[in-house]
N, C-alpha and C positions, 0 to 999 in steps of 0.2 A: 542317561544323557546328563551332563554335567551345564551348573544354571549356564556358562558363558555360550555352550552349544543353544541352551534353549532359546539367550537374547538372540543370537544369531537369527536363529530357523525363525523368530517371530517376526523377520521385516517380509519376508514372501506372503507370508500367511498374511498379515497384515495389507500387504498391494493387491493380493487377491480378494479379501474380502470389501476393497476399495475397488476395483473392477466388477466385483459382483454387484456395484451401488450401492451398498452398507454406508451411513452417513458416514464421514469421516470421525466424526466425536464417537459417535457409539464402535467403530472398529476399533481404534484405538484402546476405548472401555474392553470391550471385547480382549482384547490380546494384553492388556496390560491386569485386568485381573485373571486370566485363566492362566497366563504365566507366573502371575503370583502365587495361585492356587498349586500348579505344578513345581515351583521351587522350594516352597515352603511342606511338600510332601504330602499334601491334599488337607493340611488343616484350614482352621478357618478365618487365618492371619488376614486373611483381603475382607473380609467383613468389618475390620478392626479400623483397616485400611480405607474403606468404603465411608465410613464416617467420618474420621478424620481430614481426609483429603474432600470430600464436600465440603465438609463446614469452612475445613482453608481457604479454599475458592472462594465461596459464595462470600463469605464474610470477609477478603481484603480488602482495603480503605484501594491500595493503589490500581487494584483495577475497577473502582470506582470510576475511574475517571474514562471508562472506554463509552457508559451509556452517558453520561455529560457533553463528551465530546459528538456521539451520533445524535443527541436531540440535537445541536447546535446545529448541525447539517442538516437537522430537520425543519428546523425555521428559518435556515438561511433560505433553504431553497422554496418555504410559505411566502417568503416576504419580495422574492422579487429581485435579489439580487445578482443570481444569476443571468437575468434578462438584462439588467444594467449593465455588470462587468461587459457582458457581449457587447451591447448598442458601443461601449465606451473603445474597447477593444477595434471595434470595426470604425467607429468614425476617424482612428488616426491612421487603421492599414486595410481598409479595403478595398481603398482606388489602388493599390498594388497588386501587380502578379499574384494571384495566390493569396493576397491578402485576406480575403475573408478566412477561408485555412488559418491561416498564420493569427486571426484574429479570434479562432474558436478557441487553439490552444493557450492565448493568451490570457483566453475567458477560465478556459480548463486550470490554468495555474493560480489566477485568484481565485475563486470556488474552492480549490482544494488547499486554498490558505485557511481556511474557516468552516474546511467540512471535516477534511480526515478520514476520508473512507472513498478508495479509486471507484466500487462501483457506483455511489451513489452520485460521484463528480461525471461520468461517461453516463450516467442516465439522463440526470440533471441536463446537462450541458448539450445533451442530446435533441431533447425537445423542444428546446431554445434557439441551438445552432442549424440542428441540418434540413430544418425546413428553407432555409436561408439559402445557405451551402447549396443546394438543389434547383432551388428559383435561380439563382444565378448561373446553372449550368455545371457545379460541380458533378463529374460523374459519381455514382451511388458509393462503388468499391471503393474510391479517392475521401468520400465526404464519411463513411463511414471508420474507413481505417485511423482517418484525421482526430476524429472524437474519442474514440478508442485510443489512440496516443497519448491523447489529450486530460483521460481519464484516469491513468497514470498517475498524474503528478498528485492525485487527492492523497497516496499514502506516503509521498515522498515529498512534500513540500508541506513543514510543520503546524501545525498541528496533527500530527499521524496516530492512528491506533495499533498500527503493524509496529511502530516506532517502539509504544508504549507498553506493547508484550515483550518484543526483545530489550526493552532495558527491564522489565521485571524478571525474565529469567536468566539475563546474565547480571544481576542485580546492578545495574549501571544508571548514572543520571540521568535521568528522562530530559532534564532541561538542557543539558551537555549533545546529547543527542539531537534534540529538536534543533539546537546551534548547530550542530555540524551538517545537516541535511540540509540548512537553506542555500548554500553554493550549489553543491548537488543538482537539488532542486532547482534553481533555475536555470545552471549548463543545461537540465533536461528539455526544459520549455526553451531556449537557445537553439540546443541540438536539433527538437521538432522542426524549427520555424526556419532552418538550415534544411532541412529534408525537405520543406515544402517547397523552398525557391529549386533546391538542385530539380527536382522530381516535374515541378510544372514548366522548364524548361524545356527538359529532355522531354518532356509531354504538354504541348504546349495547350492542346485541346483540354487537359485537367483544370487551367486556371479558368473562374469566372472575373468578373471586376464589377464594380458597382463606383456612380459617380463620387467625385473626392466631396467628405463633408465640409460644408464652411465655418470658421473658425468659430462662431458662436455656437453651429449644433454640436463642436468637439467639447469647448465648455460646457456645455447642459450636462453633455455623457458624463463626462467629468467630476460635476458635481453628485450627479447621481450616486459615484459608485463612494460618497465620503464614509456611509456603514458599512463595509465591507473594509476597508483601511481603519476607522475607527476600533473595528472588534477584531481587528488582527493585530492592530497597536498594541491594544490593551490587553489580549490575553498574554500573546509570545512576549511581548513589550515589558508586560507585570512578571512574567516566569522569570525573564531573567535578570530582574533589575532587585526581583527578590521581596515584590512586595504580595505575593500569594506563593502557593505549591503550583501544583501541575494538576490536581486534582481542584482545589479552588480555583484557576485559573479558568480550568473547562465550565464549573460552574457557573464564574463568570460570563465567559461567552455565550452560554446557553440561555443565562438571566439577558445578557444584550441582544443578542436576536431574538428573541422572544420579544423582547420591549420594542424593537422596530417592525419587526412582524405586524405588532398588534397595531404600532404608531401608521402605519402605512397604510390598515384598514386590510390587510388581505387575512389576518389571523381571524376568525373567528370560532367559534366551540367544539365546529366541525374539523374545522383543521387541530386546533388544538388537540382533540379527543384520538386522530388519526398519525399528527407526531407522535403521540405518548405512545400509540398501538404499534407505529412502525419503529419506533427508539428500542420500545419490548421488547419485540420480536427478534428483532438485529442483536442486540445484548445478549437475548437467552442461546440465543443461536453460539454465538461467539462465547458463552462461556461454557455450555454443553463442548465444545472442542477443547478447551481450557481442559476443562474438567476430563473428559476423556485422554488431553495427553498426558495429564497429570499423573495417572494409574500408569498409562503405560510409560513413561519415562522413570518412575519409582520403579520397575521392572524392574527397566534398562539399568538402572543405577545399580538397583540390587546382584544383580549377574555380571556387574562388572563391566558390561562392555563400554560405558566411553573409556575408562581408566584403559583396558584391552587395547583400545582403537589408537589410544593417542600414543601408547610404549611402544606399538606395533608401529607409529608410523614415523616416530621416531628412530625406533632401532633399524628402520629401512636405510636409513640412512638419506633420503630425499631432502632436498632446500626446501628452505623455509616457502620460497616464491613458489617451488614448483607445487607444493601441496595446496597454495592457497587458490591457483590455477585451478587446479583438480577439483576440487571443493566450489569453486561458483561456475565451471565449463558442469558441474552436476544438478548446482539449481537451474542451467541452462536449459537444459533437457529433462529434469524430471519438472520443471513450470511449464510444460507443454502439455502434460496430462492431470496435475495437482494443482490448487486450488492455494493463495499465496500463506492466506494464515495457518491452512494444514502444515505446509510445506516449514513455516518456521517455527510451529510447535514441537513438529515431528523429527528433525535437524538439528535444530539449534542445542539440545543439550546431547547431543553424540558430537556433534562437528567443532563447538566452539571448545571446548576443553583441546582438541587436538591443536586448533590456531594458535590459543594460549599459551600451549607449551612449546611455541617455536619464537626462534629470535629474528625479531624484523625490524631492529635497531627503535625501538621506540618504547614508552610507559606500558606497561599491563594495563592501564585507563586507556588512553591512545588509542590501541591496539583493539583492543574489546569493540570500541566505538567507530574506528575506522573499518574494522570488518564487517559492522552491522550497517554500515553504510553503504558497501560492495553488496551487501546479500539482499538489502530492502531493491537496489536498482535491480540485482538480475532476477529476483523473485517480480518486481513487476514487468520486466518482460514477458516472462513466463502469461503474465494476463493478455498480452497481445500476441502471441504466436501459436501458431496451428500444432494440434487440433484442438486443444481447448482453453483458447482463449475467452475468459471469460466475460472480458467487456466489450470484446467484439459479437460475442453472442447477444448482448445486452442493445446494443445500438443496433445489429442486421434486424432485430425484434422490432427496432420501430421502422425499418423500411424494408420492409418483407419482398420490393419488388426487385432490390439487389442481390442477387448471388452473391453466396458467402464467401465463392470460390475468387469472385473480385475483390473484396475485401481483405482477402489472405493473401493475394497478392500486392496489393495497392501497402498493407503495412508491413511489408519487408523494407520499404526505407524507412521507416519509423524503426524495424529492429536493429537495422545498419547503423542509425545516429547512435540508440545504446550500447551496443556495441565498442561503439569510438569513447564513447564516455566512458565506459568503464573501463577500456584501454587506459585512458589517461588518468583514473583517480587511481587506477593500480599504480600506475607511476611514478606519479607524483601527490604522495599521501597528505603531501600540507594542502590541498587544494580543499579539503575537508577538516583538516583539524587546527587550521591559524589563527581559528576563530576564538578556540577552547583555552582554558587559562595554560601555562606551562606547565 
């Protein structure tokens, strides 16, 4: 069997051993060095390999900055800020239709200004929101899908971790990238709160309403939420005015929540000791996949197949538009049983070389960045649709008394708005890149 046969035959073996529950990092480890041991004629080149590509991993400056950015998420959410954006969110829309909805997602999208990580924005924002959402009559499947929408926006409104892998492995500006996702990112939270009015219309028993606040309790929310603007100022604000990295940056915001955590009195030792534990945890986890697709994309590289993929889909003869169709209608469907960072560790260095090499009238910069833009939206669809969505899994966990089967249906108009959205940024590509220098 010849090595291009073997990449081939290794993406089954590899979905199977992802269906048998094999964690994702270790299948990957798994089929990327037994393929290397196979190519290389059973010598003991993946030992070679084995150490080399650890010590890569562990020891890069630029994915430093993924456990920076998740304590930052950790102390945002010790210090109380997430209850703020909400109060603040809700005192200006939740005497509307729908408005308390429309005011979780609101919450959902500042949260995941300053956290960067969708599940920990739909848990957060979970415990905060939907006891509310419920008091006031929202039905369970309605108030859970809403949060789960809602939780979305943590990988896709900047500061992002998912952001931060795809521009290290298409070696791309993280800071260029963090700019182009904030349009995006808030069509998305737009999109949502357009779903919620169409939806509690045509269902009118879905909306709750709560009395309109009066203008001094809208000011108080107001000023509550000034550390949440303050450290979202400062971080994206210093990224790209160019007076830190992206990796000092995170730093930074980690040092600034941290310092209001403590200011506000909810940090204490305890808490402190259980961020460091849950920043760990999350990190190791997320570089154990790292590191697993590491092996197996050196396979992949070895046996030729993106170079294979991309001459094959070139010589097809297909447009450039129709192949980029093909290619996010695939993360449409396989985010329905994959997990979002598997999914771009595992993709991203077979698919993005074929993008590459087609002409879609703009920069190879441009280009790189406006596809990672398309792939971060429809990979976080993929977390809210059936059957394994996983931040709906996350929030039905805190109301066990909804059926999940409500919930999967109540977020089919949250998949309808993404939908439309990525209809239109295909479209119209400057809607994401007019930000970026020329």
């Amino acid at each position: 069997m010849s090595p291009l046969e073997l990449g081939f035959l290794s993406f089954p073996v590899l979905l199977l051993l992802i269906f048998l529950r094999a964690p994702i990092g270790l299948a990957m480890m798994i089929c990327g060095i037994g393929g290397l041991w196979l190519v290389s004629g059973g010598s003991n080149m993946f030992l070679a390999k084995l150490k080399s590509e650890t010590y890569s991993t562990f020891s890069s400056y630029s994915l430093s900055v993924i456990p920076m950015f998740l304590l930052m998420g950790q102390f945002a959410t010790i210090s109380g800020m997430s209850a703020a954006l909400f109060r603040a969110a809700e005192s200006f829309l939740g005497h509307r239709r729908g408005g308390v909805a429309m005011a979780a997602v609101g919450a959902c999208a500042g949260f995941g200004a300053i956290c960067g990580s969708s599940l920990a924005t739909a848990a957060t924002m979970g415990r905060v929101a939907l006891p509310e959402l419920r008091r006031l009559g929202y039905p369970g499947g309605f108030s859970a899908a809403t949060l789960a929408a809602g939780g979305t926006l943590g990988i896709l409104i900047p500061p992002s971790v998912i952001l931060v892998i795809y521009a290290i492995l298409t070696e791309q500006n993280i800071a260029w990238l963090f700019l182009a996702a904030l349009v995006p990112g808030l069509m998305a939270a737009a999109g949502y709160m357009i779903a919620i009015a169409v939806h509690v219309r045509v269902n009118p028993a879905a909306a709750g309403r709560r009395v309109p606040a009066p203008p001094a309790a809208r000011l108080r929310a107001l000023i509550e939420i000034w550390p949440v603007l303050a450290v979202f100022a400062l971080v994206v604000g210093g990224i790209y005015l160019g007076w830190f990295t992206p990796t000092e940056g995170a730093a930074v915001g980690a040092a600034g929540t941290g310092a209001i955590a403590l200011a506000t009195g909810n940090l204490g030792w305890r808490g402190f000791a259980d961020a460091i534990l849950h920043t760990a945890t999350s990190t190791a986890m997320i570089f154990f996949i790292i590191l697993g697709a590491g092996f197996y994309n050196s396979f992949l590289a070895l046996c030729m197949v993106p170079q294979e993929l991309s001459d094959w889909v070139v010589g097809q003869g297909y447009g450039a538009w129709t192949v980029l169709v093909l290619v996010l209608g695939f993360y449409l469907v396989f985010g329905c049983v994959m997990d979002s960072l598997s999914m771009i560790l595992l993709t991203i260095p077979v698919f993005f070389p074929v993008i590459a090499s087609l002409d879609f009238g703009m920069s190879a910069e441009h280009l790189a960045i406006w596809f990672g833009i398309l792939v971060l939206i429809v990979v976080e669809v993929g977390l809210i649709t059936p059957p394994v969505g996983m931040n709906l899994f996350i929030i039905n966990a805190m109301d066990r008394e909804t059926p999940l089967a409500d919930t999967y249906r109540s977020v089919l108009w949250f998949v309808a708005a993404d939908i439309v959205r990525v209809a239109i940024l295909l479209m119209f590509p400057a809607i994401t890149l007019f930000l970026l220098p020329a």
